[in-house]
C-alpha positions in Angstrom: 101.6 65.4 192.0 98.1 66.3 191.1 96.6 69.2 192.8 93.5 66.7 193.9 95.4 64.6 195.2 97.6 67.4 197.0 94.2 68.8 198.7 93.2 65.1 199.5 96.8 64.7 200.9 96.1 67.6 202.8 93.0 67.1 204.2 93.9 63.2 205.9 97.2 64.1 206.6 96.0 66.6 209.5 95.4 65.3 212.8 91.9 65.7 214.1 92.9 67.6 217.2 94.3 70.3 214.6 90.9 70.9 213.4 89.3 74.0 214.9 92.7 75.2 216.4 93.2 77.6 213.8 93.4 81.2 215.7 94.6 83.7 213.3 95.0 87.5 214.7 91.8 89.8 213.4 92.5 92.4 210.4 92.8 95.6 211.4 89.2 97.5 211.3 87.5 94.1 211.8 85.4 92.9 214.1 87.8 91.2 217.2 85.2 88.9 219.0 84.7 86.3 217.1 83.4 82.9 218.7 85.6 80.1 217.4 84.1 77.2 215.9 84.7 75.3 218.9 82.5 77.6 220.8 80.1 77.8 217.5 79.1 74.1 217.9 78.8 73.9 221.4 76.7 76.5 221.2 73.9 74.6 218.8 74.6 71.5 220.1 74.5 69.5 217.2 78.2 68.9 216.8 77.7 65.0 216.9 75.3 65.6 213.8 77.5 68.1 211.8 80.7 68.3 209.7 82.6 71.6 208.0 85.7 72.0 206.1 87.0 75.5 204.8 89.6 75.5 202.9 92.1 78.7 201.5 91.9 77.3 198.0 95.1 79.6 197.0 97.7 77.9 199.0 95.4 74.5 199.6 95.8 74.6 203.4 92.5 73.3 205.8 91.9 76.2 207.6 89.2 74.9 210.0 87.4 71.6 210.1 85.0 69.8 212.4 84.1 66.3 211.7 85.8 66.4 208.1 84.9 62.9 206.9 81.1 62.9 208.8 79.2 61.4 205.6 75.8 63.1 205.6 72.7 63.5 202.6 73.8 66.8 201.3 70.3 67.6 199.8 69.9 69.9 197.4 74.1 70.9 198.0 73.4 68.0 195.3 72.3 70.0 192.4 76.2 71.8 192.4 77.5 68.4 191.6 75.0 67.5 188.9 75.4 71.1 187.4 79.4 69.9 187.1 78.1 66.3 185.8 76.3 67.6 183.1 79.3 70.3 182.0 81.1 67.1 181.8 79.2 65.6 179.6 76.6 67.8 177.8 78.6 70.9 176.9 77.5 74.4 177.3 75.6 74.7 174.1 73.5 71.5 174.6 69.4 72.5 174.6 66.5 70.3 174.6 64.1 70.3 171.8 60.4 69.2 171.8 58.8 68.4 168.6 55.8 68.1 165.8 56.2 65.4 163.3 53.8 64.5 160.7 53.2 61.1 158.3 51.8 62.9 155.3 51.1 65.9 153.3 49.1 68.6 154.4 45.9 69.2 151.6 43.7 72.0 152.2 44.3 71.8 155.9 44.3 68.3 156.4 47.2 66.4 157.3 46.6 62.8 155.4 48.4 61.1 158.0 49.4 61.2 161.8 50.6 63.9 164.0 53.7 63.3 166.7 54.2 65.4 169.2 58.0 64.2 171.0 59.4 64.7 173.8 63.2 65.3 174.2 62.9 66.0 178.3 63.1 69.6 178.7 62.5 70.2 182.2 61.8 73.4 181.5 58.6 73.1 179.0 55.7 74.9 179.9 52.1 75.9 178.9 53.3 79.1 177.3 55.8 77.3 175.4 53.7 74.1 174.4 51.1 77.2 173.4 54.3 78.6 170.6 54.3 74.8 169.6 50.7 74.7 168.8 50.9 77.8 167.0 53.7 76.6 165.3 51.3 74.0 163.7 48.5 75.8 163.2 50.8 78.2 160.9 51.9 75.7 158.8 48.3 75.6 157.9 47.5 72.4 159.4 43.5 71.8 160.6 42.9 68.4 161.2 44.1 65.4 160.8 43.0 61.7 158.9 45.3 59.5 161.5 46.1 59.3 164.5 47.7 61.7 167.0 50.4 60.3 169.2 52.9 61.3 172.0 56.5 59.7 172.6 57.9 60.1 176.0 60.2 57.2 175.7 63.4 59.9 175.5 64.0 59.3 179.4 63.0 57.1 181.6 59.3 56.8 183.0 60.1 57.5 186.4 56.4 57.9 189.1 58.5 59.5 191.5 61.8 61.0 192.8 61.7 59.8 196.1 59.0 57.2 198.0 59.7 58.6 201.3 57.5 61.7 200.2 53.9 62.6 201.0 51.9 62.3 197.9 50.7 65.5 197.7 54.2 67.7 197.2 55.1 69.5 194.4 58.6 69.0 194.2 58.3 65.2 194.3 56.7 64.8 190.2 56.9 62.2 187.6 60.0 62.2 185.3 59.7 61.3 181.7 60.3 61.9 178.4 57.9 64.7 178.0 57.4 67.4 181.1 55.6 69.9 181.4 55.3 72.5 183.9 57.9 70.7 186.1 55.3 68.2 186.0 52.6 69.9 188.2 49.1 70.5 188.0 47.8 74.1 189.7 45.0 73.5 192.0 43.1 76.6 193.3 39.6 77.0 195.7 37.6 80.1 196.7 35.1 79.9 199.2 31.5 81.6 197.6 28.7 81.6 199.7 28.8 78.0 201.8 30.1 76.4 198.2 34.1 76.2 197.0 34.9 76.5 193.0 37.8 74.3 192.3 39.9 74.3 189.5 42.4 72.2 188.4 44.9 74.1 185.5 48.1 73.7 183.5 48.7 77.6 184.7 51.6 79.6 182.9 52.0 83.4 182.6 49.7 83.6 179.5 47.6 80.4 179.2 46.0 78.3 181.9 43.7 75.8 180.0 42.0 73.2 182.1 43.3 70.0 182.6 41.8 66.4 181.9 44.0 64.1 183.7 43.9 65.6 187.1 40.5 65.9 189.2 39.9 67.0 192.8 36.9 66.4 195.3 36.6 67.7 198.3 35.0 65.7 200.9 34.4 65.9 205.0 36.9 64.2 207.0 39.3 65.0 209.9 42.6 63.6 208.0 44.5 63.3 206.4 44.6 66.8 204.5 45.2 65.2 200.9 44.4 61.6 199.9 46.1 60.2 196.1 44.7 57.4 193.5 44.7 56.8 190.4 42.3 55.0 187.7 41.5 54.8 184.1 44.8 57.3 183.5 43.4 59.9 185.5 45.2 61.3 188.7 42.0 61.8 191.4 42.8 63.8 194.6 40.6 64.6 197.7 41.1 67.1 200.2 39.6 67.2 203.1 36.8 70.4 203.3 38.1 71.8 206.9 41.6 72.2 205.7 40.8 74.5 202.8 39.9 77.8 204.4 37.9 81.1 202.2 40.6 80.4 199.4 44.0 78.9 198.6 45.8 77.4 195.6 48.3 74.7 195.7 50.3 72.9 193.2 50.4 69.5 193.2 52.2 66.6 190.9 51.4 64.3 188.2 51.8 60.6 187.7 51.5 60.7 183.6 53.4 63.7 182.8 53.4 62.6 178.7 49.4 61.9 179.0 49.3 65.3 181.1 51.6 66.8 178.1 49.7 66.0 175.2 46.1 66.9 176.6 47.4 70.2 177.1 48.8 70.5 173.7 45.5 69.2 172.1 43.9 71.8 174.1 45.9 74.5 172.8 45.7 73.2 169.1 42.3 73.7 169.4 42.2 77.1 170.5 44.5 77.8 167.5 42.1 76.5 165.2 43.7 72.8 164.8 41.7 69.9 165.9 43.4 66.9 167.1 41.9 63.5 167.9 42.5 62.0 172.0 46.2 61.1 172.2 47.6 57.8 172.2 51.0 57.0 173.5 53.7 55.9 171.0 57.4 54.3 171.8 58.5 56.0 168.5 58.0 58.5 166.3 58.7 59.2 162.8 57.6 61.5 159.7 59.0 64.9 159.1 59.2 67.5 161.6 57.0 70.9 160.9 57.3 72.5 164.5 60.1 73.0 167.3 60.7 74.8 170.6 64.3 74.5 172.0 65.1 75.3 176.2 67.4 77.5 177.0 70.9 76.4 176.8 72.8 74.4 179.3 74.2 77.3 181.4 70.3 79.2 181.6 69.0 75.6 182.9 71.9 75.4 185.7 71.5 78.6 186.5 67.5 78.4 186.9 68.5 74.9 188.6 70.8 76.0 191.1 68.7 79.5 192.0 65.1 78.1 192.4 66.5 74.5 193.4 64.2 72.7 191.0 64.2 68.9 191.6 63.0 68.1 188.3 65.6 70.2 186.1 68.5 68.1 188.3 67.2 64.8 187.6 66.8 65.1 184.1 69.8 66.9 183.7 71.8 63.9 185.7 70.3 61.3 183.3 70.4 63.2 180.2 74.5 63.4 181.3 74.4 59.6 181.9 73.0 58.9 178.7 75.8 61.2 176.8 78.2 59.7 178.8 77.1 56.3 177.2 76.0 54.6 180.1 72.5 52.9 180.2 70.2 53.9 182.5 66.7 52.4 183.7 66.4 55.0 186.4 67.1 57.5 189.0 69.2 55.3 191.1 71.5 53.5 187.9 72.1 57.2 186.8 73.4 58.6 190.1 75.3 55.4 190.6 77.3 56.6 187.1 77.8 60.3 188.8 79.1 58.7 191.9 81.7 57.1 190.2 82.4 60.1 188.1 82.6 62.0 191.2 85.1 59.9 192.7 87.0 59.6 189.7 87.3 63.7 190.3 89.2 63.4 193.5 91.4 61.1 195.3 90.1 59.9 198.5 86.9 60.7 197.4 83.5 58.1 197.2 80.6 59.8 197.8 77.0 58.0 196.8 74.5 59.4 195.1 70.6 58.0 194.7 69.2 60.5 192.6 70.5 63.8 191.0 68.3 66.5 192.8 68.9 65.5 196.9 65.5 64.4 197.6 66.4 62.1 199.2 68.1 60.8 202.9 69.7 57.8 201.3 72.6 60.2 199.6 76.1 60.4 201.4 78.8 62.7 200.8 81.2 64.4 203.7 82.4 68.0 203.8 85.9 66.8 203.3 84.4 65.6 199.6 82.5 68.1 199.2 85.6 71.3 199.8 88.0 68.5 197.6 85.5 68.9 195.3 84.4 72.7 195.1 88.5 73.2 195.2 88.6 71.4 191.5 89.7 74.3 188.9 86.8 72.9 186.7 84.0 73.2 189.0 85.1 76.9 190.0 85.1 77.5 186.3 81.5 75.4 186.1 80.0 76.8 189.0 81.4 80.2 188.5 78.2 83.0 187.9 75.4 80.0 189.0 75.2 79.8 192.5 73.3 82.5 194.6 74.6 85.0 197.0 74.4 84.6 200.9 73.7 87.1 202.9 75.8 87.2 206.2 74.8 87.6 209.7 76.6 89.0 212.7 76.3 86.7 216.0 73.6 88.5 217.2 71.5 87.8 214.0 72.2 91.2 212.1 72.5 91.4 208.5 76.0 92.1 208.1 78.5 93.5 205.4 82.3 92.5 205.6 84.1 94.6 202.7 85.0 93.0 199.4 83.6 89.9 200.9 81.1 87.6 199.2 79.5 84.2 199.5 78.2 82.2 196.8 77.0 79.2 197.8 74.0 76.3 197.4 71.9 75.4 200.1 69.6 72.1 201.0 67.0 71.5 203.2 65.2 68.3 203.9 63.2 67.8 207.2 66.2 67.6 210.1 68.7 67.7 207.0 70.9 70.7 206.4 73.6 71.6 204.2 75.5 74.5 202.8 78.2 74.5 200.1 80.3 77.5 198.0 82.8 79.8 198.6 83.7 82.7 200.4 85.8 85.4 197.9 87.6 88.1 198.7 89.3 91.0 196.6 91.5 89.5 193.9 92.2 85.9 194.0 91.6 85.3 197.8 88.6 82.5 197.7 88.0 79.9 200.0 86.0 76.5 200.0 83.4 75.3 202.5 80.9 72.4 203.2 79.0 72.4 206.4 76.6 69.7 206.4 74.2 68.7 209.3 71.3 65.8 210.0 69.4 64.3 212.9 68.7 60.9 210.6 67.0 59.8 213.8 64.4 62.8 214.3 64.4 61.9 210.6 63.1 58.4 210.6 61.1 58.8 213.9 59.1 61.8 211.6 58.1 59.5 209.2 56.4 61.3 206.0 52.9 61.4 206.9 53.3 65.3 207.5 55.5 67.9 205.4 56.3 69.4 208.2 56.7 67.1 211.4 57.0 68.8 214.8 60.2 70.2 215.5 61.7 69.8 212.1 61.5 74.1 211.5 62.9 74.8 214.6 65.6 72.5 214.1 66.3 74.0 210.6 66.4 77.5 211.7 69.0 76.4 214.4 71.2 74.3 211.8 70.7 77.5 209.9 71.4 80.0 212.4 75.0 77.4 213.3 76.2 78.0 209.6 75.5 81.5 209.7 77.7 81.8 212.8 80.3 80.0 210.7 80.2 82.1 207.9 80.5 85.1 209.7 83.5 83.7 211.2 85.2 82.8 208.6 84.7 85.7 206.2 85.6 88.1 209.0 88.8 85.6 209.5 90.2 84.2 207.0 89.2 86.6 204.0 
């Protein structure tokens, strides 16, 4: 028997009256009173709305389990499967590479031909790195230019958005495409001099922050709503309304053309290394010989980044960029996280989670702790996720940072507005290590918020006590079981 299907057999086999019965006898030196997760979710009161699994992982058994099967949008927990999708199917030395390629020769500075810049989808592109590119050019003695100058974002899909369900004004909700850059954001900033504000609207990066074209801002007198979005002409035009902005603030907010956005920048930055370049045109295609690359960081550095900072935009293009290796076509977000779905599945019996996107940015994913733990239990994702995901600090029940010995939690979190989940494991000294899931939603709070605000009313107060409920569980179970 395989040891998925073992854990799966494990899992239904129990009777639901079992779960949460568990009572083992404290370790000596250890903290006695413990509240047992019966008395952990009464306490919160959002049993109904939440399901948890741990799981010893040595021996397979279920140690504890509330709701095992409860399917709930895991969030960003998300990002831990894609980071296990794209081992699958990228391998660890797989990097992204953007590119320069030319038509013709170069003669005295001139390129007698067009320019190319292409897009392979690094995620992780920015102005500081487009900047190398330029220079790039400009040393292989290049000028200007007798053609054209194009830019192909055709290597993924053009994608406006992750999720609709977003206000328009959010960061983490970009354009996918081809050709990113600076996770597909543009930095707006005011200050407040005399009774007049100075805007600016930047492709910001530790060393360069050029202007931007394709992105402009007005600010104007109104009451509501704080940000207003159009587009026209291939320029992104925001408003904000004057009473919201304050002495000064800065803000980043996303783009719609993220390959238009890409290649102003660059032609900016050519022409501060001495290289003039005509207005870009988009191209499906490129070809010509290539005279400039810039590579990402390998697979594990973009996980890792992934998986700390919980960048939508790495996870997406990660997920399709696995599809894609895996052979599969895909036309967008949803027809690539159908393809991890099914691979997920395929990774455990009993097992058929569904996916909408790659990042959890959404409501419409499902997935239950039970899945989730079968999951996590896999000897390839403790291999995969092994070194990536971040450390969680524990809390006594009265709120206390605490420190159980030769205990550690490693784990990925998500958050949407009255969504919660946690996910990782608990280790101990040697091999002891245990599973968990613990996944919570109000989808009605959800849908009665709507997404006219970022933050609707009671949505932070409900996080901090879903929070505050899997802190209580953690605690728990490191001081019990580990």
């Amino acid at each position: 028997m395989k040891r998925r299907d073992f854990l799966g057999g494990v899992i239904a086999g129990l009777p639901l009256a079992a779960y949460g019965e568990v009572r083992p006898p404290a370790r000596a030196g250890r903290p006695v009173r413990v509240a047992s997760a019966s008395d952990i979710v009464q306490q919160f009161g959002i049993g109904d709305k939440t399901g948890f699994v741990v799981m010893d992982l040595a021996t397979g058994q279920v140690l504890e389990a509330h709701n095992p099967t409860l399917d709930r949008p895991p969030a960003s927990v998300t990002k831990a499967i894609t980071s296990l999708y794209a081992d699958a199917h990228l391998g660890a030395d797989f990097r992204f590479e953007t590119r320069i390629a030319t038509t013709g020769p170069i003669n005295n500075g001139r390129l007698e031909g067009d320019l190319f810049l292409v897009g392979g989808g690094d995620p992780h592109l920015d102005t500081d790195a487009l900047a190398e590119l330029a220079q790039q050019v400009a040393s292989a003695g290049l000028r200007s230019i007798s053609g054209r100058f194009y830019y192909v974002d055709t290597a993924l899909p053009k994608i406006d958005f992750i999720d609709a369900d977003q206000p328009d004004q959010v960061g983490y909700n970009p354009s996918i495409s081809g050709l990113n850059l600076n996770f597909n954001r543009v930095y707006f900033e005011w200050k407040k001099t005399g009774g007049a504000y100075n805007i600016t609207m930047e492709a910001r990066a530790s060393r360069y922050r050029p202007a931007v074209t394709t992105s402009e801002m007005t600010i104007v007198n109104r009451n509501g709503p704080v940000y207003a979005y159009g587009r026209s002409n291939g320029i992104d035009h925001w408003t904000v309304a004057r009473s919201a902005l304050g002495n000064s603030g800065s803000r980043w907010l996303p783009v719609r053309d993220p390959g238009a956005y890409t290649a102003s920048v660059f032609r900016n930055l050519a022409a501060a290394f001495g290289v003039a370049l005509p207005a870009p045109q988009q191209r499906a295609s490129a070809r010509g010989s290539v005279i400039a690359r810039q590579f990402s960081r390998d697979l594990r550095g973009l996980q890792r980044s992934m998986l700390y900072f919980s960048t939508n935009l790495t996870a997406e293009v990660l997920g399709m960029q696995a599809s894609i290796a895996a052979g599969n076509q895909v036309a967008g977000l949803r027809a690539s996280a159908r393809h991890m779905s099914r691979w997920a599945s395929q990774q455990v019996a009993q097992s058929s989670p569904v996916f909408y996107n790659h990042s959890g940015l959404t409501d419409q994913s499902k997935i239950s702790a039970q899945e989730m733990v079968m999951l996590l239990a896999q000897r390839n994702s403790q291999q995969g996720l092994a070194g990536l995901m971040k450390k969680v600090q524990l809390l006594t029940p009265r709120g206390d940072a605490a420190t159980v010995p030769n205990v550690e939690v490693l784990a990925k979190t998500g958050t949407l507005n009255f969504t919660r989940g946690l996910a990782g494991y608990i280790e101990g000294q040697g091999q002891q290590k245990l599973a968990f899931a613990i996944f919570s939603a109000d989808l009605g709070a959800r849908r009665a918020a709507g997404i006219s605000e970022e933050r609707p009313r009671g949505a932070r107060s409900w996080s901090r006590n879903a929070r505050a409920q899997e802190k209580a569980l953690l605690y728990r179970w490191a001081t019990q079981f580990v």
